[in-house]
Structures are given as C-alpha cells and as structure tokens.
PDB file with one MODEL, atoms N, CA, C and O in Angstrom:
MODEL        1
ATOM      1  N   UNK A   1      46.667  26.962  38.818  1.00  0.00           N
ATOM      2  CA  UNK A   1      47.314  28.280  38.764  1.00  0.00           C
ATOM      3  C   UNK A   1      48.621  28.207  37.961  1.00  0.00           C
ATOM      4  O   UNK A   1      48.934  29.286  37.459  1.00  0.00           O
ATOM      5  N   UNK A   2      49.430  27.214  37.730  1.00  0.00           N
ATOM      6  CA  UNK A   2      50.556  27.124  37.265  1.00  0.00           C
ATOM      7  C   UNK A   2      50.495  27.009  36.151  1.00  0.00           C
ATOM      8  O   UNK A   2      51.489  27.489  35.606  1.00  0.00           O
ATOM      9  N   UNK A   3      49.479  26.406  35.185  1.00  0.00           N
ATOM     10  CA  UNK A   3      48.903  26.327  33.937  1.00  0.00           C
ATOM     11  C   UNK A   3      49.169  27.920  33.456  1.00  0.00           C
ATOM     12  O   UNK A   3      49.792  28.395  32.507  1.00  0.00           O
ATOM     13  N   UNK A   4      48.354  28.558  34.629  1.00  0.00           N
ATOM     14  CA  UNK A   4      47.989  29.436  33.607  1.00  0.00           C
ATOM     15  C   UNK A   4      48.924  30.587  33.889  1.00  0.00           C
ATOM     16  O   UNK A   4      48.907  31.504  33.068  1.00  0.00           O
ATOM     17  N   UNK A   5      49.721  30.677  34.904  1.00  0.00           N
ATOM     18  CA  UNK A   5      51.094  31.479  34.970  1.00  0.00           C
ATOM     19  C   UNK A   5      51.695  31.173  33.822  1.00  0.00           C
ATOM     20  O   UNK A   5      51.760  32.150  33.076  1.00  0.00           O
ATOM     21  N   UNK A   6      52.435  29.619  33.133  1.00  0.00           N
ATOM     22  CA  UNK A   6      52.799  29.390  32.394  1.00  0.00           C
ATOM     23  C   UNK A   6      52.499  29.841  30.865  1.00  0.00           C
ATOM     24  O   UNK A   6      53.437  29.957  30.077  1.00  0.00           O
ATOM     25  N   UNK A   7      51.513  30.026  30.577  1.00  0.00           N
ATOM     26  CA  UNK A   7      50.727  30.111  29.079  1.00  0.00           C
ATOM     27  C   UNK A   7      50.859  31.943  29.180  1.00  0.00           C
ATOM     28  O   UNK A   7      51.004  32.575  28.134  1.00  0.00           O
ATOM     29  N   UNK A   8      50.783  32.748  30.682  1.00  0.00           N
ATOM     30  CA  UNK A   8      51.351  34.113  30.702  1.00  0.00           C
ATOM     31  C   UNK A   8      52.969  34.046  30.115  1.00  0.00           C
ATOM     32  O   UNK A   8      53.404  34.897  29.339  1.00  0.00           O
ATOM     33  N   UNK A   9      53.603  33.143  30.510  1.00  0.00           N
ATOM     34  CA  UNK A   9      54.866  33.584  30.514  1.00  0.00           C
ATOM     35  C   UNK A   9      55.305  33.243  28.840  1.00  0.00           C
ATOM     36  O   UNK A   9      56.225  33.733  28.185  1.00  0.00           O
ATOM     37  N   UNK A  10      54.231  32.171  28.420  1.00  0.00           N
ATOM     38  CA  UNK A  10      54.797  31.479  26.982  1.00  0.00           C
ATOM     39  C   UNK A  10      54.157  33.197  25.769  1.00  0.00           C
ATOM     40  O   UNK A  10      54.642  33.572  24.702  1.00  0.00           O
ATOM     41  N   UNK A  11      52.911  33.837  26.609  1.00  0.00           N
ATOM     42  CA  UNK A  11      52.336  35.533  25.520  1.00  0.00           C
ATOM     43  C   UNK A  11      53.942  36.063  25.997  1.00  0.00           C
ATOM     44  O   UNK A  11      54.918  35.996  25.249  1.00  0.00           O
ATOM     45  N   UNK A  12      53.960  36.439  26.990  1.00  0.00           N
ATOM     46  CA  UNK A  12      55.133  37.897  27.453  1.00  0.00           C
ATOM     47  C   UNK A  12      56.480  37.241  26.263  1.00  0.00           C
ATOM     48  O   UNK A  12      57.333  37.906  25.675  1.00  0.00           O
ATOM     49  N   UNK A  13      56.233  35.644  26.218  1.00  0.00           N
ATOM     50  CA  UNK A  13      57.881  35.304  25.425  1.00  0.00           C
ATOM     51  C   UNK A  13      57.867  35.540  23.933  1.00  0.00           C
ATOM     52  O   UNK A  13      58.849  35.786  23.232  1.00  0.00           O
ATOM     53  N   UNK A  14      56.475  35.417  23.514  1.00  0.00           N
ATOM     54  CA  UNK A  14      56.260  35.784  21.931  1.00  0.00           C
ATOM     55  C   UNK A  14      56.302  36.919  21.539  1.00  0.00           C
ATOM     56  O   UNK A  14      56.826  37.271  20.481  1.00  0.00           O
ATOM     57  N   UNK A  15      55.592  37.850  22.583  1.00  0.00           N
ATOM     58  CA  UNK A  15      55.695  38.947  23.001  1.00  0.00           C
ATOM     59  C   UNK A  15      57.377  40.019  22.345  1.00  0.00           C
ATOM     60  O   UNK A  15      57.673  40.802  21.441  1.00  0.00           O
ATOM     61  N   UNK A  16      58.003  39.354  23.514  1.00  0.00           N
ATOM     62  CA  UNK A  16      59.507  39.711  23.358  1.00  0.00           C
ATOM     63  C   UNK A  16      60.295  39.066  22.107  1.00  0.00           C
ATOM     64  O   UNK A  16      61.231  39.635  21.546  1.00  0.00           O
ATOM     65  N   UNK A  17      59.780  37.779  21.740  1.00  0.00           N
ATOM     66  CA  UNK A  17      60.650  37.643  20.686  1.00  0.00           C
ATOM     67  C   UNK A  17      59.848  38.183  19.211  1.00  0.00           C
ATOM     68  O   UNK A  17      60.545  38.089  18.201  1.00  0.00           O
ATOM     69  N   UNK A  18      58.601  38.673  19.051  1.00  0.00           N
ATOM     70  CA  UNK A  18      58.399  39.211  17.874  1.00  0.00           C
ATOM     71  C   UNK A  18      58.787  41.041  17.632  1.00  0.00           C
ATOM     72  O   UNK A  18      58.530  41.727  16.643  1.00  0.00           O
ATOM     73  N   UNK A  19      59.643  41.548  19.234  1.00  0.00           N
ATOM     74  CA  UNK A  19      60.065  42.565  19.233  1.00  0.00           C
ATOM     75  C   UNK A  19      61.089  42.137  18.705  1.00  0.00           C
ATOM     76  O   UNK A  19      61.075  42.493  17.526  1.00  0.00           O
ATOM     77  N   UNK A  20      62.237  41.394  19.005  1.00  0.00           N
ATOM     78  CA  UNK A  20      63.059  41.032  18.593  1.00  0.00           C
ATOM     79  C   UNK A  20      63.425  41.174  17.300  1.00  0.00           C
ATOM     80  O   UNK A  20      64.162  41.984  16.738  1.00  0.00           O
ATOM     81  N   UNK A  21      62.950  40.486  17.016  1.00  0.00           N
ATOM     82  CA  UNK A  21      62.557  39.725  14.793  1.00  0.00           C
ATOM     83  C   UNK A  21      62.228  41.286  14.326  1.00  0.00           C
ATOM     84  O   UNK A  21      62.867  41.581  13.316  1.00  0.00           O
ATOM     85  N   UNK A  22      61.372  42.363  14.830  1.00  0.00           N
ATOM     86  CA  UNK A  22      60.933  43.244  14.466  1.00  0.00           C
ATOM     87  C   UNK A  22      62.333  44.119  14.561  1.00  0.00           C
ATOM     88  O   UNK A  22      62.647  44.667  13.504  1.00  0.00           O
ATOM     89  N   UNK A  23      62.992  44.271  15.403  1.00  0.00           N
ATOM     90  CA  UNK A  23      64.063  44.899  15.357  1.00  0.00           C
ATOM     91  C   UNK A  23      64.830  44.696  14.413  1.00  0.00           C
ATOM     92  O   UNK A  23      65.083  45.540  13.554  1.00  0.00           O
ATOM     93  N   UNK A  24      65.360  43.394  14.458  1.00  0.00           N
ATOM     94  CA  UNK A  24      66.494  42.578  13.156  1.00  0.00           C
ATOM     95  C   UNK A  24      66.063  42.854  11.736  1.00  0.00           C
ATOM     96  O   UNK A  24      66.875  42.848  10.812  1.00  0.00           O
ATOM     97  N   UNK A  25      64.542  43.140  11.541  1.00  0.00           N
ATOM     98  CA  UNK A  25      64.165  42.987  10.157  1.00  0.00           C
ATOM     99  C   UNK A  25      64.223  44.616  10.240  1.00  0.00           C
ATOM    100  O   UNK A  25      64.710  44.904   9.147  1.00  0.00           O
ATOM    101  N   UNK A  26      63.997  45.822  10.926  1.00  0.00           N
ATOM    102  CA  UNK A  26      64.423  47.065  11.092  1.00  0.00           C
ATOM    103  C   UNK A  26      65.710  47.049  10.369  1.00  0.00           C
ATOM    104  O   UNK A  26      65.845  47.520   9.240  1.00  0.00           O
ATOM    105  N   UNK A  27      66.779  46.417  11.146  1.00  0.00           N
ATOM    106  CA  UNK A  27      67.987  46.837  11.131  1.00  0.00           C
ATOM    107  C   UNK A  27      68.421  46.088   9.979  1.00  0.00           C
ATOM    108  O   UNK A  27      69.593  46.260   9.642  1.00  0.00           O
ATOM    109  N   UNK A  28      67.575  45.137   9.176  1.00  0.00           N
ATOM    110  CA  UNK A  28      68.165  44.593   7.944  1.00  0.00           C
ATOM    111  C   UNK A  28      68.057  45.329   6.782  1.00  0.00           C
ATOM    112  O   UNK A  28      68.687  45.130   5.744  1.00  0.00           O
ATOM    113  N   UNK A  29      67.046  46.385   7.042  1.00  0.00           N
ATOM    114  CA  UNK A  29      66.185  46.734   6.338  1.00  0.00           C
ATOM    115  C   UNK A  29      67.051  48.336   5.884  1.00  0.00           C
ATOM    116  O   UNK A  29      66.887  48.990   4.854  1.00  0.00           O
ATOM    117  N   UNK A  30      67.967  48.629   7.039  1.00  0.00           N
ATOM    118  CA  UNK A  30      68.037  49.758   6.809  1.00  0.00           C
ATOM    119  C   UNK A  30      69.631  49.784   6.514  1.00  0.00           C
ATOM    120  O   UNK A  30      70.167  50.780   6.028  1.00  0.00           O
ATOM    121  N   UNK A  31      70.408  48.502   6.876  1.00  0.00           N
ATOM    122  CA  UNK A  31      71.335  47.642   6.013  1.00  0.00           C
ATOM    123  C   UNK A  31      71.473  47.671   4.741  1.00  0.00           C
ATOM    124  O   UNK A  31      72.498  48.051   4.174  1.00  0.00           O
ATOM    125  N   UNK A  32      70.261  47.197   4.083  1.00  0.00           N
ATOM    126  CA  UNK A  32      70.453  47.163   2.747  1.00  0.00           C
ATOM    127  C   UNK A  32      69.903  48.076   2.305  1.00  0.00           C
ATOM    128  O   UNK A  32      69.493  47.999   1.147  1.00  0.00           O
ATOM    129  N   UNK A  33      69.676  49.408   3.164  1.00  0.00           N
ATOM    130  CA  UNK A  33      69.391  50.578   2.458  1.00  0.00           C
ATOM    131  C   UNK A  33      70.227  51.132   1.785  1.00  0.00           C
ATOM    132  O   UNK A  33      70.226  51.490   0.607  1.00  0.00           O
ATOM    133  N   UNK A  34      71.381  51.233   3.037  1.00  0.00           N
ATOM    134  CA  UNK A  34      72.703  51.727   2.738  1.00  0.00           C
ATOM    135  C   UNK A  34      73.591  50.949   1.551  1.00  0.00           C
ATOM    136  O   UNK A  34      74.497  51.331   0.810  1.00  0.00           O
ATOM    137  N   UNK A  35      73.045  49.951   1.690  1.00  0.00           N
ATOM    138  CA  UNK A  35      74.243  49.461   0.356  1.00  0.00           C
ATOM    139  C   UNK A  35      73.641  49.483  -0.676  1.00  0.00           C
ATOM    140  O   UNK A  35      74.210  49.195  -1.729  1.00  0.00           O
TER     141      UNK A  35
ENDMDL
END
C-alpha cells in the first residue's frame, strides 16, 4: 500500500509542479509582451 500511496503522491507532485512552470512561462510570456 505504501508503494502505491507514494507513486500517488510523486502524479499529484508533477501534477502541481507542471502548474507551476505553466504559470511562470504565462507570466514570462506576458513580461516580454510588455517590453
């Protein structure tokens, strides 16, 4: 069971960090709009 709690928690973390990256490249994006 801990296996596979774990390998849940390692999707939910890619999960959150490709929101992340998706945000930053948003906000880079609209950065160098302005300039």
């Amino acid at each position: 069971m801990g296996l596979i709690n774990q390998k849940f928690q390692n999707l939910a973390f890619q999960k959150e960090r490709d929101k992340i990256f998706l945000l930053l490249n948003i906000q880079l994006h609209w950065h160098h709009k302005k300039l």
